[in-house]
C-alpha positions in Angstrom: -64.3 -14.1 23.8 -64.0 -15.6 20.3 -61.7 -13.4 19.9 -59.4 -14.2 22.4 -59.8 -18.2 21.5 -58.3 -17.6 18.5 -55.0 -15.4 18.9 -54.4 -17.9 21.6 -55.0 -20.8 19.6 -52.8 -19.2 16.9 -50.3 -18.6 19.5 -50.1 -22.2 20.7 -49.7 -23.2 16.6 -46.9 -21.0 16.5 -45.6 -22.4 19.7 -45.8 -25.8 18.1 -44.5 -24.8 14.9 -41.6 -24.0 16.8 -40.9 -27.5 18.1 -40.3 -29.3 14.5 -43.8 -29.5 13.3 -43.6 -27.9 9.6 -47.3 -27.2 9.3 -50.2 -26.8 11.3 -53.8 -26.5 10.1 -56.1 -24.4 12.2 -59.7 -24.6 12.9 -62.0 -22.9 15.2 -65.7 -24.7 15.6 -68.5 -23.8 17.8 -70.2 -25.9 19.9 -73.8 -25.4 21.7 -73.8 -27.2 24.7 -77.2 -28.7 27.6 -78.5 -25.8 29.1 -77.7 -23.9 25.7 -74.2 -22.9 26.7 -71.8 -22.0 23.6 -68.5 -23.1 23.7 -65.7 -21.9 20.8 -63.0 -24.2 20.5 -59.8 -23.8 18.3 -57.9 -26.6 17.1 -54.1 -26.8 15.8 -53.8 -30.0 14.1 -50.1 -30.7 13.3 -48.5 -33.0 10.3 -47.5 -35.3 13.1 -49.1 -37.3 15.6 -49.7 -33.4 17.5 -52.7 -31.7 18.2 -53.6 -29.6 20.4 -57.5 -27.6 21.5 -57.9 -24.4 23.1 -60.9 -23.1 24.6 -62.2 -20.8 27.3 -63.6 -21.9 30.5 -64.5 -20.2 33.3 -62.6 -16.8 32.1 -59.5 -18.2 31.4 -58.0 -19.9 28.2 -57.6 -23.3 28.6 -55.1 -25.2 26.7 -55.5 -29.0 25.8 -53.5 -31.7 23.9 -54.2 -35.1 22.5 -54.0 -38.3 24.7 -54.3 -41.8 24.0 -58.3 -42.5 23.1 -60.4 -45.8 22.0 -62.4 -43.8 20.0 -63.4 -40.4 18.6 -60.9 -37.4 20.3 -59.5 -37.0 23.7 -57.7 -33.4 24.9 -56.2 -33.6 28.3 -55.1 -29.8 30.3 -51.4 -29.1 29.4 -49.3 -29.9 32.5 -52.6 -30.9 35.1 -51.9 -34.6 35.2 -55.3 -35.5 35.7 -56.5 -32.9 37.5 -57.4 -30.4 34.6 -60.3 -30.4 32.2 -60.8 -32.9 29.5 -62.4 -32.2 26.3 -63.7 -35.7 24.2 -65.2 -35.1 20.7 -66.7 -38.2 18.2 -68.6 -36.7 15.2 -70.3 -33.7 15.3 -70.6 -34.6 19.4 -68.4 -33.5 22.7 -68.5 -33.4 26.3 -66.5 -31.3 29.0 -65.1 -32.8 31.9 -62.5 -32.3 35.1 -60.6 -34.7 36.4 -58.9 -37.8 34.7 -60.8 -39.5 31.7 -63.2 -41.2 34.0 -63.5 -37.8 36.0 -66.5 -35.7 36.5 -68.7 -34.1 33.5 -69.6 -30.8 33.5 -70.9 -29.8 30.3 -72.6 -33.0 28.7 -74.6 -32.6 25.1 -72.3 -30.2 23.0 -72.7 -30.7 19.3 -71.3 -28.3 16.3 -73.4 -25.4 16.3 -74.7 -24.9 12.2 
């Protein structure tokens, strides 16, 4: 599964890379999540205002990009419109949601595993 995170969160880097971003630094984290579920989560952060998470849920890769946030890190679904998963991140802290940003959570108490 980790695995598979990460050639498709290189992929989407070299996908963004393509669409004038000169460089791209790449970072996979794991998370451990209530009910001890473990999550691995690769970022692409971009030189510009870009970034983009990638993650599988539910035996699919799921990928998410950056939206407008008060605080900490929001990642929206690619192309669900509020219908997809959200992924928010402060710290060393995340949740999982579906839905729009006030939408239902589904995995609550992730933290970086280490």
């Amino acid at each position: 599964m980790i695995r598979s995170v990460l050639i498709c969160g290189l992929m989407l880097g070299a996908e963004a890379a393509q669409a004038d971003i000169k460089s791209a630094d790449v970072k996979m984290a794991e998370y451990i999540c209530d009910r001890d579920v473990r999550l691995s989560v690769v970022y692409i952060n971009s030189d510009g205002p870009e970034a983009f998470a990638v993650m599988q849920i539910e035996g699919r890769l799921v990928a998410l990009e950056t939206v407008r946030s008060g605080s900490g890190a929001l990642y929206a679904e690619i192309g669900k419109n509020d219908t997809g998963y959200n992924w928010f991140t402060k710290g060393d802290e995340a949740l999982l949601g579906h839905g729009n940003t006030e939408g239902t959570t589904i995995l609550p108490g992730c933290h970086t595993a280490g």
